[in-house]
C-alpha positions in Angstrom: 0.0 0.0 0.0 1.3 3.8 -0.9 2.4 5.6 1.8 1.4 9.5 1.8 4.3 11.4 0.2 3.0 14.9 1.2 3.7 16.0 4.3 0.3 16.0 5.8 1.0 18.3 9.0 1.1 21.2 6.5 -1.9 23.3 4.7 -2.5 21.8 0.9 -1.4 24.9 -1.1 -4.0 26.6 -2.6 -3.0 28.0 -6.3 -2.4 24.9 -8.5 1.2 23.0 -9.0 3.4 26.2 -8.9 2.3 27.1 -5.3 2.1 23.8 -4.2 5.9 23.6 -4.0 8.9 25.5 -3.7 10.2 27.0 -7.0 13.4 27.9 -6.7 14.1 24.3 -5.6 12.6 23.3 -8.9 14.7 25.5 -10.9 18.1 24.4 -9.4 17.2 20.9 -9.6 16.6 21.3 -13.3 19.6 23.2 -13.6 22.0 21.4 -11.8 20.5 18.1 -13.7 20.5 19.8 -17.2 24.3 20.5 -17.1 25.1 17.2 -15.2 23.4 15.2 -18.3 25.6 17.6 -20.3 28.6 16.0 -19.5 27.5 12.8 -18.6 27.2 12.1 -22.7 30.1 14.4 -23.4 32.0 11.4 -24.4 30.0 10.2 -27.2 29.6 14.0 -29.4 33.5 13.2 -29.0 33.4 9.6 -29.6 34.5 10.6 -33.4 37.4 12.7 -32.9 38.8 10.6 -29.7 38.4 7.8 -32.0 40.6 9.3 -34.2 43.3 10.1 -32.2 43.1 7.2 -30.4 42.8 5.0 -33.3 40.0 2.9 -31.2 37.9 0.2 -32.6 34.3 -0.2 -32.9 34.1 -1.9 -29.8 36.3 0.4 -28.1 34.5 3.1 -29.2 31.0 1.5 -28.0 32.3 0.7 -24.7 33.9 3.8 -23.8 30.4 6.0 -24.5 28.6 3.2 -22.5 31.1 3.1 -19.3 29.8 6.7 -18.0 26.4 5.4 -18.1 27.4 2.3 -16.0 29.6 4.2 -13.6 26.1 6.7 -13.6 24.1 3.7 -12.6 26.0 1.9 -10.2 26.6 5.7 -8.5 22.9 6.4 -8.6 21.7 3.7 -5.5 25.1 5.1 -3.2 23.1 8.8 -4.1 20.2 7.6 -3.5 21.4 6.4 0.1 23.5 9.8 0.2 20.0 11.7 -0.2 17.7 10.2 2.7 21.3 10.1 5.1 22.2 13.6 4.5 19.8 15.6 2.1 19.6 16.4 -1.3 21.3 19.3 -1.1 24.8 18.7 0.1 24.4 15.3 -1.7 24.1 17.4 -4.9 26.7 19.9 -4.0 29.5 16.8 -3.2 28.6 15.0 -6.7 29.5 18.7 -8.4 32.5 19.3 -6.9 33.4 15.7 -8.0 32.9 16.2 -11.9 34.3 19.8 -12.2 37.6 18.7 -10.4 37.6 15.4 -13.0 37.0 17.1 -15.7 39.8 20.3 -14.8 41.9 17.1 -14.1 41.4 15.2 -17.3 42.1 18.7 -19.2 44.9 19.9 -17.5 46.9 15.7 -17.7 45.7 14.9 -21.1 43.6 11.9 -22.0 45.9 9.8 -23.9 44.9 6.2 -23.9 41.7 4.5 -24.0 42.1 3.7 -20.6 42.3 7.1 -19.5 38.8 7.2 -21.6 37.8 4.7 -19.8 38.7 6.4 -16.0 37.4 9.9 -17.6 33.8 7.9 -17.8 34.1 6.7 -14.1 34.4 10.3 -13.2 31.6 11.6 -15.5 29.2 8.8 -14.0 29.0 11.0 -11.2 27.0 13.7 -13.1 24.8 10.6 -14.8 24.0 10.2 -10.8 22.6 13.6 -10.5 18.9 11.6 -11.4 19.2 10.2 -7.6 19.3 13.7 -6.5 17.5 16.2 -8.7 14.5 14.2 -8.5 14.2 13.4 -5.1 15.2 17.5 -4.1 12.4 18.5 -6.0 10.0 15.9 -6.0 9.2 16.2 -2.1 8.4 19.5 -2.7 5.2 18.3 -4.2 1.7 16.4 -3.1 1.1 13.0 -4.9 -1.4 14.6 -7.8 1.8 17.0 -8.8 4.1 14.3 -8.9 4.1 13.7 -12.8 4.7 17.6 -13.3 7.2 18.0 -10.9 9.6 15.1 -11.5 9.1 15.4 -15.4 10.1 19.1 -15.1 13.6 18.7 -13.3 14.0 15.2 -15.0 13.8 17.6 -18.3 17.1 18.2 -17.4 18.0 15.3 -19.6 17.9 18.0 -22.2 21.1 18.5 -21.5 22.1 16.1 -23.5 20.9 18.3 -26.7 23.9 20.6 -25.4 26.4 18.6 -25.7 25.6 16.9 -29.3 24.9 20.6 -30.1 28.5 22.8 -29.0 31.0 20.1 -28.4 31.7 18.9 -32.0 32.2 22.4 -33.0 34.2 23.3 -29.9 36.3 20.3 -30.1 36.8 21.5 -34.1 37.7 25.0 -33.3 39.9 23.9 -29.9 40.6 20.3 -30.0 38.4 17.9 -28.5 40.7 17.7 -25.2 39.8 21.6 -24.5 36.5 20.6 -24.5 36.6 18.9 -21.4 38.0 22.2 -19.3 35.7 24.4 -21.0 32.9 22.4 -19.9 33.8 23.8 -16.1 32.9 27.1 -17.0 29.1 26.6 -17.0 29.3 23.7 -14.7 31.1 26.4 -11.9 28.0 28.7 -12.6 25.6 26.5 -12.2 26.8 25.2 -8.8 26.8 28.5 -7.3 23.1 28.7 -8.7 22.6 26.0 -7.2 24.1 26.4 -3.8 21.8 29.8 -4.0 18.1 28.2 -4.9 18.2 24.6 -3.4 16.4 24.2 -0.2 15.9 20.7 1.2 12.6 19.6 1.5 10.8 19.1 4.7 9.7 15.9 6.6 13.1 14.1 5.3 12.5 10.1 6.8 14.5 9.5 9.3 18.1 7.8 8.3 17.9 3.9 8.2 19.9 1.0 8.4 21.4 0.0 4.8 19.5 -3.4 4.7 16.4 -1.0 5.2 17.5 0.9 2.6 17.3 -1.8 0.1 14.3 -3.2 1.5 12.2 -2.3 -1.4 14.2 -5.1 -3.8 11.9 -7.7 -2.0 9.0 -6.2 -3.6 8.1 -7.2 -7.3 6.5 -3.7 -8.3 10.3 -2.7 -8.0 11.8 -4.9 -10.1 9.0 -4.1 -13.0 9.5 -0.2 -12.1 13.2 -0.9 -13.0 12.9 -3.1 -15.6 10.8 -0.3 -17.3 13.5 2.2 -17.0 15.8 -0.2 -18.3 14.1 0.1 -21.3 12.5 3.8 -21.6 15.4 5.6 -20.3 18.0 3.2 -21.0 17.2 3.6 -24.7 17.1 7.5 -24.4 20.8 7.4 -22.8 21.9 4.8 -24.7 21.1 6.2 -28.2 22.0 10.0 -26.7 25.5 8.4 -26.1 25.7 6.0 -29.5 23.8 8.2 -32.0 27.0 10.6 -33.4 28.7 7.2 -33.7 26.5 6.1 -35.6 26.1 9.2 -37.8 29.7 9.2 -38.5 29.5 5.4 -39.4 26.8 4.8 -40.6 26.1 7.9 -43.4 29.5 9.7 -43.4 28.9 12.9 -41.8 31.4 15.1 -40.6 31.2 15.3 -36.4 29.8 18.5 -36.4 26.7 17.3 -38.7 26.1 14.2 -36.5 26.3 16.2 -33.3 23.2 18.6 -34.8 21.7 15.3 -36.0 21.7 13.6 -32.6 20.9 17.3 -31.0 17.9 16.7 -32.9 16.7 13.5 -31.7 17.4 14.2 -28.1 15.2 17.4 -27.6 12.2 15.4 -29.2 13.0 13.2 -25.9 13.8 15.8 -23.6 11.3 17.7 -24.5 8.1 15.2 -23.7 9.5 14.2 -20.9 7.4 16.5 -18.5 4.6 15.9 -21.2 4.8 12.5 -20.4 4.4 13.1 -16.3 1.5 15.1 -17.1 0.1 12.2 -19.5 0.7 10.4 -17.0 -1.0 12.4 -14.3 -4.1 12.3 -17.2 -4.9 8.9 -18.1 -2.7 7.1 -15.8 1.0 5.3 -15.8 0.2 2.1 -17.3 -1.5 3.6 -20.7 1.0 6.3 -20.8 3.5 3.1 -20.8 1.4 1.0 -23.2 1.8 3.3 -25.8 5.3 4.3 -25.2 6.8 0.7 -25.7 4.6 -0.1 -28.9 5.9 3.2 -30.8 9.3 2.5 -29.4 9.6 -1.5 -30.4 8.1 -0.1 -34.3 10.5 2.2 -34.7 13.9 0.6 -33.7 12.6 -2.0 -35.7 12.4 0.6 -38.3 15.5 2.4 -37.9 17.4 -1.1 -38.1 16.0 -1.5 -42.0 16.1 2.7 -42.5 18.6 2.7 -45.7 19.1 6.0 -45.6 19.6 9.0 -43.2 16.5 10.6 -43.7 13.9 8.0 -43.0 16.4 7.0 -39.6 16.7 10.0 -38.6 12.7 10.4 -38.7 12.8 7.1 -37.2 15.0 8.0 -34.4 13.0 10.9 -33.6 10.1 8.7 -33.3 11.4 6.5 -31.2 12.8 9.4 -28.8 10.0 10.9 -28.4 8.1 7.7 -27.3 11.3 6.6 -24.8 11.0 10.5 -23.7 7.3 10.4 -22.8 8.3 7.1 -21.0 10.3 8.5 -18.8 8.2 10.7 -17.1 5.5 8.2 -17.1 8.0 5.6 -15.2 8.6 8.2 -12.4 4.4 9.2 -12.3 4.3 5.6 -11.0 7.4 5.2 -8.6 6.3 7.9 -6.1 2.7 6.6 -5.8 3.6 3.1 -5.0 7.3 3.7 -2.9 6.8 7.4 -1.7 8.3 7.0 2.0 11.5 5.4 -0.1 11.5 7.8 -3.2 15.2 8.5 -2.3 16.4 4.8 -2.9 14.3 4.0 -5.4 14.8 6.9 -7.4 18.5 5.5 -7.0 17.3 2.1 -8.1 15.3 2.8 -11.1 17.5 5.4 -12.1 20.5 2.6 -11.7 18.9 0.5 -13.9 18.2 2.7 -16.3 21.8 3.2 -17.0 22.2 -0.4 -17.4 20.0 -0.1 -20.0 21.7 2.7 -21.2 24.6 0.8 -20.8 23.7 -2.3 -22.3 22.6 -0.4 -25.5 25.8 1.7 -25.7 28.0 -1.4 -26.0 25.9 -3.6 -28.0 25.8 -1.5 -30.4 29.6 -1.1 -30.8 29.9 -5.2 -30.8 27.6 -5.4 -33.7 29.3 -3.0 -35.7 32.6 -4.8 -34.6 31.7 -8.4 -35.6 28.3 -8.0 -37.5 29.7 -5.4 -39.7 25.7 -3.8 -38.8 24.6 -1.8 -36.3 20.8 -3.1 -37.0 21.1 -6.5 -34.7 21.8 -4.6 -31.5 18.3 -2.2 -32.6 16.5 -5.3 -33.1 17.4 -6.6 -30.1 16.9 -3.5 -28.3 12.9 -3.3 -29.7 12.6 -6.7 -28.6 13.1 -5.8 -24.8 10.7 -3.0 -25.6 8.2 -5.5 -26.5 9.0 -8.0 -23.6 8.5 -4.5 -21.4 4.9 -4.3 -23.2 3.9 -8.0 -22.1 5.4 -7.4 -18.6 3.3 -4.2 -17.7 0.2 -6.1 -19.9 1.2 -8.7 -17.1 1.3 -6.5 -14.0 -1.3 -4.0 -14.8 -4.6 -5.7 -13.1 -3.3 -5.9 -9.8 -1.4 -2.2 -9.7 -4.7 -0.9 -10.4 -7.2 -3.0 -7.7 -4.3 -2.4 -5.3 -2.0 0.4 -4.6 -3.7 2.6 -7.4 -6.9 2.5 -5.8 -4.7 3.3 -2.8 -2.7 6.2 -3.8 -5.8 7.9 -5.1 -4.5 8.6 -8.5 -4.9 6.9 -12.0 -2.2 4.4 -12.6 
């Protein structure tokens, strides 16, 4: 059964979703969450020219855009457990300081190996781990009927990822790809005082637990779909935000620069419905937000892998974005109805396994191109999960909705 995520000891605002929160809050959680996604996928706008240098192979090349979202993952459940033991806030503000020093670090030494592509993505997994904060720092701002709007807001922050596919080709063509990674500080350094400015943790934090309670909610089922969901809706968002100017370069010939505005393309579709997707969500419920999301995605993967020429996969690709977008937020309408008195961890656990997904994707689709000579197998494969995800929720929808839907008071 749901457990009330509002803190009931206070007046319901009066006003609608903006006074039922705290804005500021909102703001720097999108903020700090739009530049962390920034340089979470910084690796893959650069994939082409480190390639290059590097002289890496397909594989290589998959694997080392898919090791941030790994390292982002696995971070995402120790953030999670960060959040409920010592807020949001300073959870936020550590995980900053982190990246900026990485990334002054990697720029200052020189990335010279793959290996040191490899340690860069460890460090940059710390910004992919922002989800187990930005979320949670805003989210208990908000009552249970505002939870699609407000989650899908700061998780728009994932637009980010339009950012770097848009500037860092260019920048890496005008400075070198390696400058790239110190100018990234810049902004990164304005937005943490921003941040350190707005955030304000939310009241009626739960109490700090033991670590076995924290990870009490793996003994539930609903947790494991929830995640397995994200594995698939986000996973494929992060996976093709990291993969896709790889593939450009590849797969049609375009110069970095034309593949970065390419994938730019394809992730705002995706960034852009996420918070359209909460508020779907919010509308006609989690479950037929989701229904529809992994149909549209499955089709057009399956599409993109027979697409035999840029046009048609590029409208394909934006297709399937803005299905795995609109996903998103309809993942994270569900997770605070049924787990709200452990939204930290499991905010950290969804979001961990949507980088595995993310992951999984990545590096697939480097091994294809490696020993298939095709990037269409790891596509097909990919809109196959979408459609076991389809069954799955098909599976597990009658008893969300005579259970804890009826209980949270909300449509699921």
């Amino acid at each position: 059964m749901a457990t009330a995520l509002w803190d009931d000891t206070r007046e319901p605002a009066k006003g609608g979703f903006w006074a039922s929160g705290h804005t500021p809050t909102l703001v720097a959680a999108f903020l700090y969450f739009d530049l962390a996604f920034m340089v979470w996928v910084l690796l893959g706008p650069l994939a082409p020219d480190i390639a290059k240098a590097l002289l890496l192979t397909p594989a290589q090349k998959g694997l080392m855009v898919a090791v941030p979202t790994l390292a982002g993952a696995l971070l995402r459940v120790v953030n999670g457990l960060l959040v409920d033991r010592i807020g949001p806030k300073r959870s936020g503000a550590i995980s900053q300081i982190i990246v900026i020093a990485g990334l002054f670090s990697a720029w200052s030494l020189g990335v010279t190996s793959f290996a040191g592509t490899l340690a860069l993505g460890v460090i940059l997994g710390f910004a992919g781990a922002s989800f187990a904060i930005a979320l949670p720092l805003a989210s208990r701002w908000y009552p249970p009927e505002h939870q699609g709007k407000a989650m899908g807001l700061a998780g728009m922050g994932n637009s980010g990822t339009v950012l770097a596919a848009l500037f860092a080709p260019a920048l890496a063509r005008a400075f070198g790809w390696n400058a790239v990674l110190g100018l990234a500080c810049v902004p990164l350094t304005l937005v943490f005082m921003v941040y350190m400015a707005l955030a304000k943790d939310p009241p009626g934090a739960p109490a700090p637990r033991s670590f076995a309670e924290y990870l009490s909610p793996l003994r539930q089922a609903d947790a494991w779909w929830l995640m397995g969901f994200y594995a698939v809706t986000f996973g494929g968002f992060v996976g093709l935000a990291a993969s896709l100017p790889i593939y450009f370069t590849d797969r049609f010939g375009l110069t970095p620069v034309q593949a970065g505005y390419a994938t730019a393309a394809c992730v705002f579709a995706g960034s852009l419905v996420r918070p359209m997707g909460g508020a779907l969500a919010d509308g006609i419920g989690g479950v037929k937000a989701l229904t529809a999301v992994f149909a549209a995605a499955a089709l057009a993967l399956v599409g993109v892998a027979l697409a035999g020429g840029f046009v048609p996969a590029l409208a394909l690709f934006v297709c399937a974005m803005l299905a795995l977008g609109t996903g998103n937020g309809a993942v994270f309408q569900l997770v605070p109805q049924r787990f709200a008195a452990e939204i930290g961890v499991m905010t950290g656990l969804v979001g961990m396994a949507g980088g595995i997904g993310g992951f999984y994707l990545a590096s697939s689709l480097g091994l294809a191109k490696q020993y298939a000579g095709s990037f269409a197998p790891g596509f097909l494969i990919f809109a196959g999960l979408a459609l076991v995800a389809l069954i799955g929720l098909q599976a597990v929808k009658p008893r969300w909705r005579a259970n804890w839907g009826t209980a949270a008071g909300v449509r699921i």
